[in-house]
Structures are given as C-alpha cells and as structure tokens.
N, C-alpha and C positions, 0 to 999 in steps of 0.2 A: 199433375197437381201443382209443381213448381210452376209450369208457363201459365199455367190459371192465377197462378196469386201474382204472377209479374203482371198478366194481362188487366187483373183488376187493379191494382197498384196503379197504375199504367192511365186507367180510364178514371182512379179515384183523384189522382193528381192532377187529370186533363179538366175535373169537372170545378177542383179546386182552382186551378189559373184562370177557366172562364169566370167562376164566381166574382174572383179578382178583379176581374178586367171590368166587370159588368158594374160594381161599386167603385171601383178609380172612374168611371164614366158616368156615374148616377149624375146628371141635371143638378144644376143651382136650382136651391127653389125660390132664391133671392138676389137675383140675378145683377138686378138693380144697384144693394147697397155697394155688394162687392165690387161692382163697376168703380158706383162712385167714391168710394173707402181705396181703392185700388191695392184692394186685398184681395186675395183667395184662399180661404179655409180649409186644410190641409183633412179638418175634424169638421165638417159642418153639423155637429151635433151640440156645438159651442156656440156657433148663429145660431141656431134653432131655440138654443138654449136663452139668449140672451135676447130674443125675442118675443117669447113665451111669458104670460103675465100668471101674478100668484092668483088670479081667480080662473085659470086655466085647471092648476094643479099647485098644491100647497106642500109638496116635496122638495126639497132644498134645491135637489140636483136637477129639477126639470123646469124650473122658472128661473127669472132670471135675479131674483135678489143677490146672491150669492156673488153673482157675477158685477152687477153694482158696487155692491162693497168693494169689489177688488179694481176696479176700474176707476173709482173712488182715489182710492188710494195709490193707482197710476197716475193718473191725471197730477195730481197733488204735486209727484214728485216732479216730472217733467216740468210743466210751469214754475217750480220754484227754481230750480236751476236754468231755465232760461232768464228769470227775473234775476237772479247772481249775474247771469253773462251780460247781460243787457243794463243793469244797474250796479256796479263794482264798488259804486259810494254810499249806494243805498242802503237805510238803516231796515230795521225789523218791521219795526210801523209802516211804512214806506210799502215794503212789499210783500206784507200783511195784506196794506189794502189793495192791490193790482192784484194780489194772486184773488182774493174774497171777493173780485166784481169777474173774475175770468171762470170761477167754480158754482157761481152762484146760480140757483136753480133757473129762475128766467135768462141767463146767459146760456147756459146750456140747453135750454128749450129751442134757443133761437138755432143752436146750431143743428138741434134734432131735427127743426123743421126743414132747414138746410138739404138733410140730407134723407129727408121725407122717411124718418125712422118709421112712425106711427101707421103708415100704408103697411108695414109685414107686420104687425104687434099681435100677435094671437092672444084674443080677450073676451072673455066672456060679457054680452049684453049687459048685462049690469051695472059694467062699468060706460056711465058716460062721457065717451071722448067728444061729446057735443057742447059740455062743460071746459069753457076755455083755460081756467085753475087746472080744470083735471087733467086736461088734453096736456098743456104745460109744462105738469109732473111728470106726468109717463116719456114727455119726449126729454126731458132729463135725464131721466132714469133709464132710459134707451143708452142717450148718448155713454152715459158711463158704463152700463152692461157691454155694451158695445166694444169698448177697448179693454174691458176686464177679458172678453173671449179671444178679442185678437190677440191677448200678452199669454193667454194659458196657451192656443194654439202657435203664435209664431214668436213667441218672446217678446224684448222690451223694443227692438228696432223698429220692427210694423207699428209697435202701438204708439212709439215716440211719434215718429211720418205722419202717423193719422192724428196726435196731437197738434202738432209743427201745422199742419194741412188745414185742420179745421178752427178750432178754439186758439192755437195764438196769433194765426193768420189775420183773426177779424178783432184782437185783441184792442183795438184803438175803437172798435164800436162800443165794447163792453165799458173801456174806461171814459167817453162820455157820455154814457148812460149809468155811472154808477147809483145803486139805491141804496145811498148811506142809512137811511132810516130803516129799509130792512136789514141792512150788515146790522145795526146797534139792536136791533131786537134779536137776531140770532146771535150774537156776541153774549149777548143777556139771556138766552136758555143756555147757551152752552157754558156759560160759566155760574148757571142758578142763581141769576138774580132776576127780581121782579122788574117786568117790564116799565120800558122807559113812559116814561110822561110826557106828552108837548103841550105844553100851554100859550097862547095867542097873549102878548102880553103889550101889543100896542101896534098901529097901525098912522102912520101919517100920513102925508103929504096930499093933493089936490085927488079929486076922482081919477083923473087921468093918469096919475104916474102916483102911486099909491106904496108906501112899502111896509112891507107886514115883517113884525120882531117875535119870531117864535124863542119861547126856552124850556130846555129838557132838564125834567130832574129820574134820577133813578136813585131809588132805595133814598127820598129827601135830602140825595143829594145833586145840586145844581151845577152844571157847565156852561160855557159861555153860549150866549143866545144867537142866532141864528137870523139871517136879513134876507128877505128877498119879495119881488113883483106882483107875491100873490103867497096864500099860507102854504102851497104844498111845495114850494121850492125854499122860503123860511122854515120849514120842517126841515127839509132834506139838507140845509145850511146848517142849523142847531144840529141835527143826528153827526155832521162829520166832524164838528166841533169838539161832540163829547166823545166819539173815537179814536179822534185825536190825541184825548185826554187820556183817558182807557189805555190807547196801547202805548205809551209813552215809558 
C-alpha cells in the first residue's frame, strides 16, 4: 500500500510539472504588441485583460476599464517628473500645459495607432471602429490600459520604458500640435464651469493675407483675444490666452 501511494504521489507530481511546463510555454496570443512594447507578460491574463473592451463583458476584472484608470494615473506620474527634469525653472502653468498636450486623448490615439493597439481590441460589432472619434477613443484607451497591466505585472520600470519609448519620445509632436481650445473645454468640465464662448469679433486686412480676432468669454467673463490667418487658429490663439489666465 505504502509503494502505491509513493507510486501515485510520484505520477500526481509528474502530471503537475507537465501541466507547469505546458502554461510557462502557452503561445503569445499577441505576439505583436509584446514585440513592439518590448515587453513580456509574466500574467498574460493582464494583456488579455487590457485588451478586452466593456461591450465584451461588463465585469470590472475582465475588461479593461479598470486597467485605464490605473494606467491613467501612471502615465500622469512619469510625465510630470520627467517635465521637473527637463524643465528645473518651470512654473506650474508651464507644465500643466506640456504634461495636458502629451495625456490628451488624440495624443494618445496617435501613439495607439503607433503601435496598431486596436488590431488585438476584442469588441463587440456594435461598437464602430469605422467611426474615426470612436476608433480614436479606444486607441486611447488602449494605450493607458496598456501600461496600467504592464505596471500590475512588471511594476513601475517596464511601464516607465514603455513611457520614456512611446509618448515622451514623440513628445515634440504633441507640443506642436497642441489643442488649446480643447485643453480649455476640458479645464471647464473638470472644474464645472460652463463652457467657453468664441466669438469672431473682427477680421481685417486685404483677401489675400486676412486676419481674424477671435475672443473667449466663460461664465461672462472675457480673456484676452486671440489673432490669427484664418478663425480656427484665432480660436486656438484666444483658448491659450484664457489658459494662460486660468492657470496663473
């Protein structure tokens, strides 16, 4: 009876190390990001996870909301301590606005597409990724899911690198492209006030070299006006005017 239970013992622990060996060797099934993130997920149940969209499944732990949020709030920090190292003299305002054009959702779209998040996104038909707004979002929302599952699986080092690597690498594309006018409408939900106003309040000079004076008021109250070539760059002059103002 003793060599019986050694013998099973024996073939219970044999069937347990192949089990082992058989899941340390399970297949990427995302072969790709990992490549290109030059990561590898120790949990790939944290890719999986931060891949997975809430019209998949509406459970916290199986989509990847959860993961956003915290990815969110990676990102956040890295970038502001790099803006400390990189700007030692710079005030709050200053890099306010560098870190708010490097977190902002079409800045992070750009890097999703990058790194072609939205090819592994498990989603249900409904949602149209045909819709360029919506495709957009999600590759947002990717990229931050994204480093929220590399910081739960490998800590803050991986997810710093894939920060350092991707978003502040192209960071000189983000800052000229900033869209002051969307920073001041999301400055204005986030701090509940009624959205800003532009008003076209004079246009001069010949057909050919023309320039348009936009000015912003929020809650009836007005900031300095804004100048430029054509009204959607006099928008975008007035918006960073009054953010100027704002975060002073």
């Amino acid at each position: 009876m003793p060599l019986f239970l050694c013998a099973s013992g024996k073939i219970r622990m044999g069937l347990i190390t192949a089990l082992k060996s058989v899941l340390k060797s399970a297949p990427d099934p995302h072969p790709e990001i990992t490549k290109t993130i030059g990561y590898q997920f120790k949990k790939l149940e944290y890719l999986e996870q931060a891949l997975t969209h809430r019209s998949v499944t509406h459970e916290p732990r199986k989509n990847y909301e959860r993961l956003e949020f915290l990815g969110d709030a990676v990102i956040d920090i890295i970038i502001s301590r790099e803006l400390m190292r990189n700007y030692p003299e710079g005030d709050e305002g200053l890099l306010t606005k560098k870190r708010a054009a490097l977190v902002q959702q079409s800045f992070l779209a750009t890097i999703g597409n990058m790194l072609n998040l939205i090819d592994d996104l498990t989603v249900q038909l409904s949602v149209d990724l045909t819709n360029e707004k919506v495709a957009n979002k999600q590759q947002a929302n990717l990229v931050e899911a994204l480093i929220g599952a590399v910081y739960l699986d490998g800590g803050i080092k991986p997810a710093k690198k894939i920060i350092l690597d991707t978003i502040w690498k192209h960071r000189s594309e983000a800052w000229k492209t900033i869209n002051y006018k969307g920073q001041l409408i999301e400055y204005c939900h986030a701090n509940t006030i009624k959205n800003p106003k532009f008003h076209l309040v004079n246009v001069s000079g010949p057909d050919h070299q023309k320039m348009f004076e936009v000015h912003v008021t929020i809650n009836g109250h007005g900031y300095p006006t804004g100048m430029g070539t054509d009204k959607k760059s006099a928008e975008q002059s007035a918006a960073k005017n009054a953010l100027g103002s704002l975060m002073v």
